[in-house]
N, C-alpha and C positions, 0 to 999 in steps of 0.2 A: 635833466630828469631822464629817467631810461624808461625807454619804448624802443617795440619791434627794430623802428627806422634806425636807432641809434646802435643796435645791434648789427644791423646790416652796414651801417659807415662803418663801425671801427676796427682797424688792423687787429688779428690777430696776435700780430707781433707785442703790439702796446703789454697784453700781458706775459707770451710769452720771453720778453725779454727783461720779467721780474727777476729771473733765474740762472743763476751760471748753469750752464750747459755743462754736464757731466756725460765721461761715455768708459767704456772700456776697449779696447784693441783684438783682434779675430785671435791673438796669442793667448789673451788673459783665461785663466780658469775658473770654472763657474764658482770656488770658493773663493777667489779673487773677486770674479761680479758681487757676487751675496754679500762678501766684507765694503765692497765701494756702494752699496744698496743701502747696507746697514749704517756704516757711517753718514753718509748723505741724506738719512732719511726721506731712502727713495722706494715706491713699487716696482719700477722696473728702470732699464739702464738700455741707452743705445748700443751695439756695437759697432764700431766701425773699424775699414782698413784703407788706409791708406788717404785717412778722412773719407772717405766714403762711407755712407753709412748701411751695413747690411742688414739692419734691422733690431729690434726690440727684444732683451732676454726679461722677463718678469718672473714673478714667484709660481706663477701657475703655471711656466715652463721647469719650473725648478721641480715644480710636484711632477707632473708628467713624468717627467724624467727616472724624479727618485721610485715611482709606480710603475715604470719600466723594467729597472733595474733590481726592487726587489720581487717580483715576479718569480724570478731569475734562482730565487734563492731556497734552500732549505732553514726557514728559521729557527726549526725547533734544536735545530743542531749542531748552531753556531755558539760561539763560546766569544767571551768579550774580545781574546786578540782576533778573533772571525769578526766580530762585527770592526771593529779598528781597521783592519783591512779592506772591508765593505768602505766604510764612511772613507778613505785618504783613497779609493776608487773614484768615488764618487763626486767629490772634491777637485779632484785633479782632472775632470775633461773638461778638454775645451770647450768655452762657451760659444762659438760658432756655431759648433753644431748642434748648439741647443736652441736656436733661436727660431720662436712657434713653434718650439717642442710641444707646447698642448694646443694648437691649430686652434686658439681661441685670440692671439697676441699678433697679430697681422701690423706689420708696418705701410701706414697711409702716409703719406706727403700730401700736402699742401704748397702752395705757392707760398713765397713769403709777405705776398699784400693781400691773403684771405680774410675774409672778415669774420668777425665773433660770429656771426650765424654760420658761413661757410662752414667752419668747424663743429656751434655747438647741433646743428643737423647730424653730420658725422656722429659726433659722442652721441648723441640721443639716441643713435639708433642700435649702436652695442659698444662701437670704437672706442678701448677706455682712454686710449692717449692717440694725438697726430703729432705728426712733423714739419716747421715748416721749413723750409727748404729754399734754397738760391736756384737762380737758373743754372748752373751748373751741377746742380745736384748735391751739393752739402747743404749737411743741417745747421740751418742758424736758429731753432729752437720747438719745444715741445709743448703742445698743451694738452691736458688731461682733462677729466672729467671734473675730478674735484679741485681741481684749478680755475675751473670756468665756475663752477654753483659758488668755490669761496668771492672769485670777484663777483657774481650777483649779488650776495650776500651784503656787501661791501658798498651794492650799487643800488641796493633795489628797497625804499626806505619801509621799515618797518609798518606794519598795516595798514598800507595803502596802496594797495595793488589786491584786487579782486581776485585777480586767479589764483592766489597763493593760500585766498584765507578760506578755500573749500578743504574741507575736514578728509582725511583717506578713506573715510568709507563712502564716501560721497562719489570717490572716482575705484570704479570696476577692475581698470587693469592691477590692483595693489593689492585686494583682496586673490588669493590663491593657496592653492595645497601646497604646505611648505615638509620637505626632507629635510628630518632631523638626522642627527648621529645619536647615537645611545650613550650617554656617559660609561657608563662598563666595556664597551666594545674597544679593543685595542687602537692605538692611534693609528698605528702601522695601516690595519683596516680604513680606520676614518680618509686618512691622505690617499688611499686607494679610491675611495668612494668618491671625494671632491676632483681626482683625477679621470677616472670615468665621465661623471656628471659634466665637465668642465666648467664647476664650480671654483669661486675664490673662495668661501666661505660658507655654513652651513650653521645653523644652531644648534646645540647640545644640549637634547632633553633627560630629564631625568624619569626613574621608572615609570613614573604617571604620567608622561608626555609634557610636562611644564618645563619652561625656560630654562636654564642655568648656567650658558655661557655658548660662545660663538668657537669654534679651529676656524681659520683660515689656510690660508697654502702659505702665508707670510711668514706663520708662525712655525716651518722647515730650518728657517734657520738659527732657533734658540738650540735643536738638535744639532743642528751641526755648529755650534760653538759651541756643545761640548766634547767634539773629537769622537764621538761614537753616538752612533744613527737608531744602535741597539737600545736607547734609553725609549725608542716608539713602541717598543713591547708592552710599555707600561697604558693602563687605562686612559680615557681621552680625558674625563676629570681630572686625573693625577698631573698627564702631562701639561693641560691647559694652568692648573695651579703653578706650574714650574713656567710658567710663559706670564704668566703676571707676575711675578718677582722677580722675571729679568728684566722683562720691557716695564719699567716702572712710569713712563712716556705714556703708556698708552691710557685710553679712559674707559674701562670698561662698564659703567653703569649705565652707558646710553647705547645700548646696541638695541634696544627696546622700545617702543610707544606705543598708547593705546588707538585706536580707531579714530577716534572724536582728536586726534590730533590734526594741526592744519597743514598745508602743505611746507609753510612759510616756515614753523615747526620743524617738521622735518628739515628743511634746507639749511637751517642754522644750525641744528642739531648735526648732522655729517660732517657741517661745514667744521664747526668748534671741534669735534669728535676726531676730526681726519679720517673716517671710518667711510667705507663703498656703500654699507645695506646699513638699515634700520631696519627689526622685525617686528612687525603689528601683533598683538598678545590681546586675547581678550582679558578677559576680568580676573579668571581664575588662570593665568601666564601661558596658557594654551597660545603660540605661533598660528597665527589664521593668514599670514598675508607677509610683504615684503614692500619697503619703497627701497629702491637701489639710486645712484648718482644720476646713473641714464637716464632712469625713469623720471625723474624728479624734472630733470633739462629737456623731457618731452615735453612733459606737462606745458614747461615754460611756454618753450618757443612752437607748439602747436598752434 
C-alpha cells in the first residue's frame, strides 16, 4: 500500500529505469533536438558530450531563443523567402548553446540510489525533470514531474486516500490571477509573452475573457515543420487550430476543471492528458485559478 515511508525506501531508479534514456550530442542542432523531441515524444532532451551530460534543452528554451531572435527582426518587411531564411537560421544553431536558454530548465542530478521523495521534494518545488546519475558522473536516467504523479496514479488506489479527495477550492495556493493571451493577438506576440513570463503555457481567451484553448512553447514546433516560422504572423486561434490537426495525439478537452474538482481529479486527469496545468474555470469559463504537476506533487508529499 503507499505511504509517505514507502516513498522514502523506494529507488528512484525503479521508475526512472521504465524508459530508454534518449539524448542528443553538444554537435546536434536545435532542429535536430526538436525532430528527436518530437519523435520520442518528449518535453525536453539531455545533451551530452562525450557521454557527459551538459545539461537539459526543452521547449521553453526553444521559445527563449526563437523570442531572442525575432526581436532582432523587422517583420513587417520580410517576404516568405525572408522568413525561409529566418526559420533554416534558426533551425541550424547549435543546441549547446541553447541549453537554459529560458533560465527556467536547470539541470539537477541526483545520486542514482535517491529515493521517490528525494526527487519528488525536488519536482514539487519547480524542478520539471532530474537526473539520476553514477558516481562518475553519467546519466543513467531521468525523472520528471509527470513521470512521478502517472506512477502515483498507478500507485495510489482510487478514493481512498484523504488528501486527494479535498476539492481545489478547498486549497488556497490553486485559486489565483491567471494571464490569458487574446485569441486575436498575433502568435509571434503570444510566444513572446510565455517567453518573458517564463511560462510553458498560457490559456486563450476569447473577447469576453472565456476559455477557448491553451499555446504552449511545445507547440513551436508544428511552425517549424513547416520550413517557415513566418506562418506565427497569423492569429493565436488560427495558429492553435493548425496545432490540433497536426498533433492529432493530443487531448485537448481536458485542459479545464471546475473548482468542486478533487485533487485525485486533477491527478488522473494530467496523468491520462499528459498535459503540465489544468485551468480552473468557473461556471461561466472565466479561468480563476491553475493546478500544475508541481503543485499537485506538493500537495501530495507535504
Amino acid at each position: 500500500p503507499f505511504t509517505m515511508e514507502w516513498m522514502e525506501r523506494t529507488k528512484a531508479m525503479t521508475l526512472a529505469g521504465q524508459r530508454r534514456l534518449v539524448f542528443v550530442t553538444e554537435t546536434a542542432s536545435l532542429g535536430e533536438a526538436v525532430q528527436m523531441m518530437a519523435s520520442e515524444d518528449l518535453r525536453s532532451i539531455p545533451v551530452v558530450e562525450h557521454g557527459s551530460p551538459l545539461g537539459f534543452f526543452d521547449f521553453m528554451d526553444f521559445c527563449a531563443f526563437f523570442a531572442t531572435k525575432i526581436r532582432n527582426l523587422n517583420i513587417e518587411g520580410m517576404d516568405e523567402e525572408a522568413w525561409e531564411e529566418f526559420t533554416a537560421d534558426v533551425v541550424n544553431t547549435p543546441v549547446r548553446g541553447l541549453i537554459d536558454c529560458s533560465g527556467n530548465n536547470p539541470y539537477i542530478p541526483f545520486p542514482e540510489d535517491a529515493t521517490m521523495m528525494d526527487i519528488s521534494r525536488a519536482l514539487a518545488a519547480g524542478a520539471r525533470r532530474v537526473a539520476l546519475v553514477d558516481q562518475t558522473g553519467r546519466m543513467r536516467g531521468i525523472v520528471s514531474q509527470s513521470a512521478v504523479v502517472k506512477f502515483l496514479c498507478g500507485k495510489i488506489p482510487m478514493g481512498q486516500w484523504a488528501k486527494l479527495l479535498v476539492t481545489l477550492e478547498q486549497i488556497p495556493s490553486f485559486s489565483c490571477e491567471i494571464v490569458s493571451l487574446k485569441g486575436e493577438m498575433s502568435s509571434i506576440e503570444a510566444f513572446l509573452q510565455l517567453a518573458d513570463l517564463k511560462y510553458s503555457s498560457l490559456p486563450v481567451s476569447d473577447e469576453e475573457g472565456l476559455l477557448v484553448g491553451a499555446l504552449s512553447c511545445r507547440d513551436l514546433r508544428v511552425a517549424m515543420a513547416t520550413g517557415n516560422l513566418g506562418i506565427l504572423t497569423r492569429c493565436v486561434t488560427e495558429y492553435i487550430s493548425l496545432v490540433r490537426r497536426q498533433a492529432v495525439k493530443t487531448v485537448f478537452p481536458f485542459i479545464s476543471c471546475k473548482p468542486t474538482a478533487t485533487l485525485e481529479h486533477v491527478m488522473h486527469r494530467l496523468s491520462a492528458s499528459r498535459i503540465q496545468r489544468v485551468y480552473i474555470v468557473a461556471d461561466n469559463r472565466k479561468p480563476i485559478g491553475v493546478a500544475t504537476l508541481g503543485m499537485v506533487l506538493r500537495e501530495i508529499i507535504q
